[in-house]
C-alpha positions as CSV (number, residue, x, y, z in Angstrom):
1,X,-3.0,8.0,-24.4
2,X,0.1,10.4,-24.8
3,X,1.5,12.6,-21.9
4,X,2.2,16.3,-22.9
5,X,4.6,16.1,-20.0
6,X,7.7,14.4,-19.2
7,X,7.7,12.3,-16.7
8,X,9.8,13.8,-14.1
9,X,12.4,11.9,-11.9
10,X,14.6,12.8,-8.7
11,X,17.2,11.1,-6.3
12,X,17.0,11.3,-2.4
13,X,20.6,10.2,-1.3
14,X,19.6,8.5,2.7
15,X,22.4,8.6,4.8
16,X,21.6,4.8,6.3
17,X,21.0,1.4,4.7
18,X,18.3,1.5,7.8
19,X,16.6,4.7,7.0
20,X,16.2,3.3,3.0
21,X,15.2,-0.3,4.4
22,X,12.4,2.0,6.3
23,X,11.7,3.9,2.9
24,X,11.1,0.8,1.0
25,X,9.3,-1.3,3.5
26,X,6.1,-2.4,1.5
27,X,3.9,-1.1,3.9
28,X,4.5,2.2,3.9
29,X,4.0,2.0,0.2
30,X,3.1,3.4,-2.0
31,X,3.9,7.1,-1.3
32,X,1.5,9.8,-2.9
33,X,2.2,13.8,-3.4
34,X,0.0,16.0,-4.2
35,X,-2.9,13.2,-5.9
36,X,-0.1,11.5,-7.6
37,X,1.7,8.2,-6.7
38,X,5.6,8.0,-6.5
39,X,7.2,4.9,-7.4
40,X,10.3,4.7,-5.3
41,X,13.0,1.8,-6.3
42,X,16.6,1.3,-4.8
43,X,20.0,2.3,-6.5
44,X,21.1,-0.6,-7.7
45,X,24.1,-1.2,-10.6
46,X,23.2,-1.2,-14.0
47,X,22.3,-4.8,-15.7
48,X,21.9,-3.7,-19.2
49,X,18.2,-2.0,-20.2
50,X,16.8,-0.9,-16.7
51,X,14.2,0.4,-19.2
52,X,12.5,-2.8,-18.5
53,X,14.0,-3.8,-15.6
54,X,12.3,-1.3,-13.3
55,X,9.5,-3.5,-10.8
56,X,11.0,-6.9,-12.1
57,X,9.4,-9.6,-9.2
58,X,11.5,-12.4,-10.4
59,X,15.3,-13.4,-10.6
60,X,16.6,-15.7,-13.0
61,X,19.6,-18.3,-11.1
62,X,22.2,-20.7,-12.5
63,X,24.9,-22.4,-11.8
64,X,27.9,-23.3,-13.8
65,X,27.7,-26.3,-15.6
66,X,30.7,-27.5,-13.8
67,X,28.5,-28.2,-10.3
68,X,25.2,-29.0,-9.2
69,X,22.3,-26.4,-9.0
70,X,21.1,-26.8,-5.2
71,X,17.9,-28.2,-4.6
72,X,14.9,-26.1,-4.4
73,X,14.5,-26.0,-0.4
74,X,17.5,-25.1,-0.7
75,X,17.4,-21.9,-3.3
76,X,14.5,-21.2,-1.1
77,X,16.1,-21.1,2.5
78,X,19.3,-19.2,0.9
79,X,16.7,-16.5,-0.7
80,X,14.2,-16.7,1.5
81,X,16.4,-14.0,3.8
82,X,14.9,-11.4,1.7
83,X,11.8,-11.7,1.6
84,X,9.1,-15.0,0.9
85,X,9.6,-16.9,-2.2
86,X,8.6,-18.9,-4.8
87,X,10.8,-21.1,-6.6
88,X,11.0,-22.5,-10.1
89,X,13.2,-25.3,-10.7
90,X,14.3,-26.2,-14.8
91,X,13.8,-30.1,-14.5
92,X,15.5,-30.6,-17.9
93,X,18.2,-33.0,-18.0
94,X,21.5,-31.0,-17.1
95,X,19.9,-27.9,-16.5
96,X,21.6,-25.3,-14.0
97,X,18.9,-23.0,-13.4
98,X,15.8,-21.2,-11.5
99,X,13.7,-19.1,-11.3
100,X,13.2,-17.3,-7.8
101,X,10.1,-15.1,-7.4
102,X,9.2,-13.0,-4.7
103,X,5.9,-10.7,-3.4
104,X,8.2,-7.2,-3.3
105,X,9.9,-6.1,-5.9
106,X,12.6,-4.6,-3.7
107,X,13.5,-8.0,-2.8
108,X,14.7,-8.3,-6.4
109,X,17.2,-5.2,-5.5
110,X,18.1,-6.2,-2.1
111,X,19.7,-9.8,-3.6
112,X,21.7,-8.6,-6.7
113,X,23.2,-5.9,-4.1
114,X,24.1,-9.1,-1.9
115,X,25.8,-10.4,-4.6
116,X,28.1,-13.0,-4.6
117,X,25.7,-15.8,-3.9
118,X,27.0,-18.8,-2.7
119,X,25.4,-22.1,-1.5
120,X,27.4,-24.9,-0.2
121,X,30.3,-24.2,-2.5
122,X,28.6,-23.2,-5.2
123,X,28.7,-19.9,-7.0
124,X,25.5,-18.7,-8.2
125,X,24.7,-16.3,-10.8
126,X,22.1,-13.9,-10.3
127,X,20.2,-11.2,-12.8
128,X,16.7,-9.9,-12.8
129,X,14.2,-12.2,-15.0
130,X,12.7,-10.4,-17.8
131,X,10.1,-11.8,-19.6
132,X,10.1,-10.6,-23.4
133,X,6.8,-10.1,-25.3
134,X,6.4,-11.7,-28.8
135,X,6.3,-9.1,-31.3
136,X,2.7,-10.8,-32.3
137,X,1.2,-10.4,-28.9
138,X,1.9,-6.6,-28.5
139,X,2.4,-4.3,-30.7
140,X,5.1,-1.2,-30.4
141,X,2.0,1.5,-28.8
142,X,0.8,-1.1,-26.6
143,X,4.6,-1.6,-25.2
144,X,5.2,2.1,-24.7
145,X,1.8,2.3,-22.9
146,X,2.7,-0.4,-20.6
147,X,6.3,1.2,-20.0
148,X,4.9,4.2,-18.9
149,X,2.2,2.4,-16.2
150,X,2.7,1.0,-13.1
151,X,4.7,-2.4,-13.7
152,X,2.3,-5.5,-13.9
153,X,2.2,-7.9,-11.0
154,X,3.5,-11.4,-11.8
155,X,1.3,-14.2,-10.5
156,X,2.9,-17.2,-9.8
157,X,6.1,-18.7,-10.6
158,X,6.8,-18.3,-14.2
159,X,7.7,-21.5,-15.5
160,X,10.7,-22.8,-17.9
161,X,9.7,-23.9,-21.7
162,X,9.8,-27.5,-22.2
């Protein structure tokens, strides 16, 4: 199904870090006008295609390969500050990564505008997780169709490829 319409977007500037906490508190939303829902997000700087990165539940961590990742408790106690979590550990041999998921996508926001992250000495690097689709599982309609919908809820913690 094709929208005659363009899809129409606007920016409310808040005067407090309080009153936008308030906005984006999950249970207020979501906000409808006039029949139709608004999907609100936080400003947040760019991280290259916000086309998909829009309602991401999932952040992808790592360390350098210079130190050792902390452990998951952890990854959990350090990110759990914004909200609960899930997290994924890579169990490979040398790996320096995880996957930290979380209920509200705000969450997501709220940590990459705390960046730096540090635990116990350790710099981590944090980005939203995107998960690509294979070419052979959608096609180019059914990706547009599921751009222009409400972003899909992630179950569970995605996990890393063996």
């Amino acid at each position: 199904m094709f929208c005659t319409e363009p899809p129409l977007h606007g920016l409310a500037e808040l005067v407090s870090l309080a009153s936008v906490n308030q906005l984006m508190n999950s249970a207020n939303r979501p906000y409808m006008l006039n029949g139709h829902e608004i999907r609100i997000f936080r400003s947040i700087p760019r991280e290259g295609n916000m086309r998909f990165g829009m309602g991401v539940l999932t952040l992808y961590v790592r360390s350098s390969p210079d130190f050792t990742m902390p452990e998951a408790h952890e990854l959990s106690s350090h990110f759990g500050q914004w909200g609960e979590v899930q997290v994924g550990m890579d169990h490979r041999k040398n790996a320096h990564t995880a996957l930290i998921t979380y209920q509200d996508y705000d969450c997501v926001d709220q940590v990459l505008l705390a960046r730096p992250h540090v635990i116990q000495g350790v710099e981590l690097t944090v980005s939203k997780y995107i998960q690509r689709a294979s070419p052979n599982v959608l096609g180019p309609q059914q990706v547009d169709e599921n751009l222009s919908s409400q972003p899909p809820r992630q179950q569970g913690v995605p996990e890393f490829r063996q």
